[in-house]
C-alpha positions as CSV (number, residue, x, y, z in Angstrom):
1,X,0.0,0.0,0.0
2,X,1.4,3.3,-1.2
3,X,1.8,6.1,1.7
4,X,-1.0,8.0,-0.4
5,X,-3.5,5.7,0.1
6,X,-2.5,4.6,3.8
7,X,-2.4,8.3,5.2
8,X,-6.2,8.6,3.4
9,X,-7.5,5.6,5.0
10,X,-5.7,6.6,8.6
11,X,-7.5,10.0,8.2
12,X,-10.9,8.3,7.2
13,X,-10.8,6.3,10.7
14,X,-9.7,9.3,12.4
15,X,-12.5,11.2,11.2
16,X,-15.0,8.4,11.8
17,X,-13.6,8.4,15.5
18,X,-14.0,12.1,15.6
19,X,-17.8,12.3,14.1
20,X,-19.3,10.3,17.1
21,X,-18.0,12.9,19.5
22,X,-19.6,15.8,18.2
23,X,-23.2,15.4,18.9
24,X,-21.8,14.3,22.6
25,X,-19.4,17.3,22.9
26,X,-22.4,19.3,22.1
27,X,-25.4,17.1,24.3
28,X,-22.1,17.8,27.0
29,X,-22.1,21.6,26.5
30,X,-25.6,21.5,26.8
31,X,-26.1,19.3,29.9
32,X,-23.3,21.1,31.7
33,X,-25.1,24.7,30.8
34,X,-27.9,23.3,32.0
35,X,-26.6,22.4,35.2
36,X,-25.3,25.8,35.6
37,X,-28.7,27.4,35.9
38,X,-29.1,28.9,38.9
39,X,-26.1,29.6,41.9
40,X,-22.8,27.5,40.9
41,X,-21.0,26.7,44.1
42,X,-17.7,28.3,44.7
43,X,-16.5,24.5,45.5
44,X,-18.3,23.6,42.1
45,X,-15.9,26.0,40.7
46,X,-12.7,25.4,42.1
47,X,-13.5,21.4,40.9
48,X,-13.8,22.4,37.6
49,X,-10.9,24.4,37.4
50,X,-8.9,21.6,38.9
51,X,-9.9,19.1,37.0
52,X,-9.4,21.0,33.1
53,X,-5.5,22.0,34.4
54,X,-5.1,18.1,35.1
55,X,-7.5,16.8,31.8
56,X,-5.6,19.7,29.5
57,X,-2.4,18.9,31.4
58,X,-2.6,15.2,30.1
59,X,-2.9,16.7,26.4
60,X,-0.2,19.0,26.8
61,X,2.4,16.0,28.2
62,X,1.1,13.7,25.9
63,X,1.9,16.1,22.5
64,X,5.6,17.1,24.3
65,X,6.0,13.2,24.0
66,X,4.5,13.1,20.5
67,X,7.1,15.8,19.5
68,X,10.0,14.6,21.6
69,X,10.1,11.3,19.9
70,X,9.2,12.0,16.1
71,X,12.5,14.4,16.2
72,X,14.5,11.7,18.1
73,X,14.9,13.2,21.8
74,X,14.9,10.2,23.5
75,X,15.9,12.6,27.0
76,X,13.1,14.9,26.4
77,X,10.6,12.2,25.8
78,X,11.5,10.2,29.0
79,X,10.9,13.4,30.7
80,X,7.6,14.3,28.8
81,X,6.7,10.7,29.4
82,X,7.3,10.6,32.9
83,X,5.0,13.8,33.3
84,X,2.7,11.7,31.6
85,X,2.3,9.1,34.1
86,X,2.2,11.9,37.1
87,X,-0.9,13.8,35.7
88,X,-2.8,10.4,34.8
89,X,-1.8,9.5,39.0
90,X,-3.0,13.3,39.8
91,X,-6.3,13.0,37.7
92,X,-7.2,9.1,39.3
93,X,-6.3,10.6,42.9
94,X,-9.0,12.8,42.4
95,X,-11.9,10.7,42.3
96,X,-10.7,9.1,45.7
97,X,-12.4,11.4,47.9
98,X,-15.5,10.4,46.3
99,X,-15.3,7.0,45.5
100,X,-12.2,5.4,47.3
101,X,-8.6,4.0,46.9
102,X,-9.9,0.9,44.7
103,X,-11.6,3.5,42.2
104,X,-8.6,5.4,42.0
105,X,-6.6,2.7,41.1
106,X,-8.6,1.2,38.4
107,X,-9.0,4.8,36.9
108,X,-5.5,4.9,36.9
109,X,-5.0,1.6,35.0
110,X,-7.4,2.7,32.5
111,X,-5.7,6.3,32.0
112,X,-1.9,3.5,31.5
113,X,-4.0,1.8,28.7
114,X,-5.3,5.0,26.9
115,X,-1.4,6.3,27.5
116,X,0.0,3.1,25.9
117,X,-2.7,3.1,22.8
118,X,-1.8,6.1,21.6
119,X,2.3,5.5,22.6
120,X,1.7,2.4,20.4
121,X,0.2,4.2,17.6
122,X,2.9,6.7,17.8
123,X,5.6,4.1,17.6
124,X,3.1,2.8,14.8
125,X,3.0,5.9,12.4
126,X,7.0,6.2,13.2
127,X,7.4,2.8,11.9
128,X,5.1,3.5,8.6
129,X,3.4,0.0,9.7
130,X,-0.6,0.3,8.9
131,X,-1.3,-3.1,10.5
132,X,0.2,-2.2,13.6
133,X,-1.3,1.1,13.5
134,X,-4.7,-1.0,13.5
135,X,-3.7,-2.9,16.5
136,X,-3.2,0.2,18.1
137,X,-6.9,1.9,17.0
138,X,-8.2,-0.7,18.1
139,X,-6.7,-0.9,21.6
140,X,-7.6,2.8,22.2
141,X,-11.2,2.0,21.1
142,X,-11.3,-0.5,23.6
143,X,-9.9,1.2,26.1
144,X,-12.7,4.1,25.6
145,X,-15.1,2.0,26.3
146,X,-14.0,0.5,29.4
147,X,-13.0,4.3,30.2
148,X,-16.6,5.4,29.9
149,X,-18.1,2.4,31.5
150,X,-15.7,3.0,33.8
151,X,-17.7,6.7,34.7
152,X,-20.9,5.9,33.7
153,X,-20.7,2.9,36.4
154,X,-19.8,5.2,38.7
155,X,-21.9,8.2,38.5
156,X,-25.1,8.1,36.6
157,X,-25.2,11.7,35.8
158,X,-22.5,10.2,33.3
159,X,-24.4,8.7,30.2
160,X,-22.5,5.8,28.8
161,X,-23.3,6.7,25.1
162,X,-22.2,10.1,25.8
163,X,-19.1,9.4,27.3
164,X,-18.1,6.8,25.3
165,X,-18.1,9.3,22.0
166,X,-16.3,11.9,24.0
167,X,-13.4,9.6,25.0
168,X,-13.6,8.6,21.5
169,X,-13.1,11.8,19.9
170,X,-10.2,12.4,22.5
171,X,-8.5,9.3,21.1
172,X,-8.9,10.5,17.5
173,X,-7.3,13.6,18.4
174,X,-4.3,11.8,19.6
175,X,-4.5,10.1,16.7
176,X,-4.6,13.3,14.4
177,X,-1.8,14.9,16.0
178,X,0.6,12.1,15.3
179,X,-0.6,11.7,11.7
180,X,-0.1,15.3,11.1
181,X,3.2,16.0,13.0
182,X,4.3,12.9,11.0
183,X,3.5,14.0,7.7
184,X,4.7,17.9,8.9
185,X,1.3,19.0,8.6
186,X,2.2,21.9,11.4
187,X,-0.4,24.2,10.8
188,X,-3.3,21.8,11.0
189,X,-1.8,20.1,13.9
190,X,-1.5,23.5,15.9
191,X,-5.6,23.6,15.0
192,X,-6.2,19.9,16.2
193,X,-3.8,20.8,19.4
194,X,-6.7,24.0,19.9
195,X,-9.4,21.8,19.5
196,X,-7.7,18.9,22.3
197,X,-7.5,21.8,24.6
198,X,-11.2,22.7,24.6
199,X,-12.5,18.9,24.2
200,X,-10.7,18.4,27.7
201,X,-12.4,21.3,29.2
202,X,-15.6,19.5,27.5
203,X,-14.8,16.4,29.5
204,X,-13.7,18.5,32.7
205,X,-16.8,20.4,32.9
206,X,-18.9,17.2,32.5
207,X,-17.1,15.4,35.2
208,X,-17.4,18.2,37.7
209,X,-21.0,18.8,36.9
210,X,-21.5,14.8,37.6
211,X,-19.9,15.2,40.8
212,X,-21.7,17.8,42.3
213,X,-24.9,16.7,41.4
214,X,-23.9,13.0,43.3
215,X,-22.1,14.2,45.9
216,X,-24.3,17.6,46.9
217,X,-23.3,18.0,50.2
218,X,-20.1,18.3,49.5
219,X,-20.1,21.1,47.4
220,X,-22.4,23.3,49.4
């Protein structure tokens, strides 16, 4: 297969991936507006705040990786990488005020899987190998799914159709960013980076809404 055809059928799954998360980043926007009506609790607040500087915090890592190793830094992407796995422990520890120590730790094992999906589709595109970048799709799919199953389980102010599309559409921006940094596609990759950065607060907002409405008392 010529790199023609393999970078048009990469973009076609990427943009399949992508599609199912815009009706749920919108139903999000709308849900989380919705819970907004009326006074917002300053602890409402702050938890939202938190939680986008540690969701947009696991974009920003995860691109300094991206770069790091397409130019061949090995240094700078151990470092990036190690930032990585420090945000992912940050954003699991907390949901442990709310659900416990075991919760935690399975959020964090599902936050290593989505890590090492889209590591393994970097290492993937590096290697120009289409097959292994379909293993790799196909692992972060999965891991989406158990993700949002993962939430929906446990908080039902989290949809399970909703969240899985917006985990989805996070994986397909992973996916985006590598494709285009690989193909030195810079400008459309600093959009896609813009539009990571606003899906997260998509996904922050969501989650923070979900928690206050659960867990009412304590954000009085």
């Amino acid at each position: 297969m010529n790199l023609s055809k393999r970078n048009t059928l990469t973009s076609m799954a990427v943009a399949a991936l992508l599609s199912t998360g815009i009706q749920a980043h919108a139903q999000a926007q709308h849900e989380h507006k919705d819970a907004k009506i009326g006074a917002t609790s300053v602890k409402t607040a702050q938890t939202g705040a938190a939680l986008r500087d540690l969701w947009v915090g696991h974009v920003f890592w995860v691109r300094n990786v991206v770069l790091a190793t397409s130019a061949g830094n090995a240094a700078a992407a151990t470092a990036a990488e190690s930032e990585v796995v420090a945000n992912a422990k940050q954003i699991a520890a907390a949901i442990e005020p709310f659900y416990g120590k075991p919760a935690s730790e399975k959020l964090f094992s599902l936050l290593a899987g989505h890590y090492g999906a889209v590591k393994q589709y970097l290492e993937a595109t590096l290697a120009n190998s289409k097959p292994r970048q379909e293993v790799a799709m196909k692992v972060l799919t999965d891991n989406a799914g158990e993700l949002a199953a993962f939430l929906s389980g446990a908080n039902p102010n989290l949809p399970l159709d909703t969240m899985r599309s917006l985990l989805l559409a996070h994986g397909g921006h992973h996916v985006q960013e590598i494709q285009q940094w690989h193909d030195k596609q810079y400008a459309e990759e600093a959009k896609t980076w813009e539009s990571m950065k606003n899906h997260m607060y998509v996904i922050a907002d969501a989650l923070a809404g979900a928690l206050a409405k659960q867990f009412p008392a304590k954000f009085q």
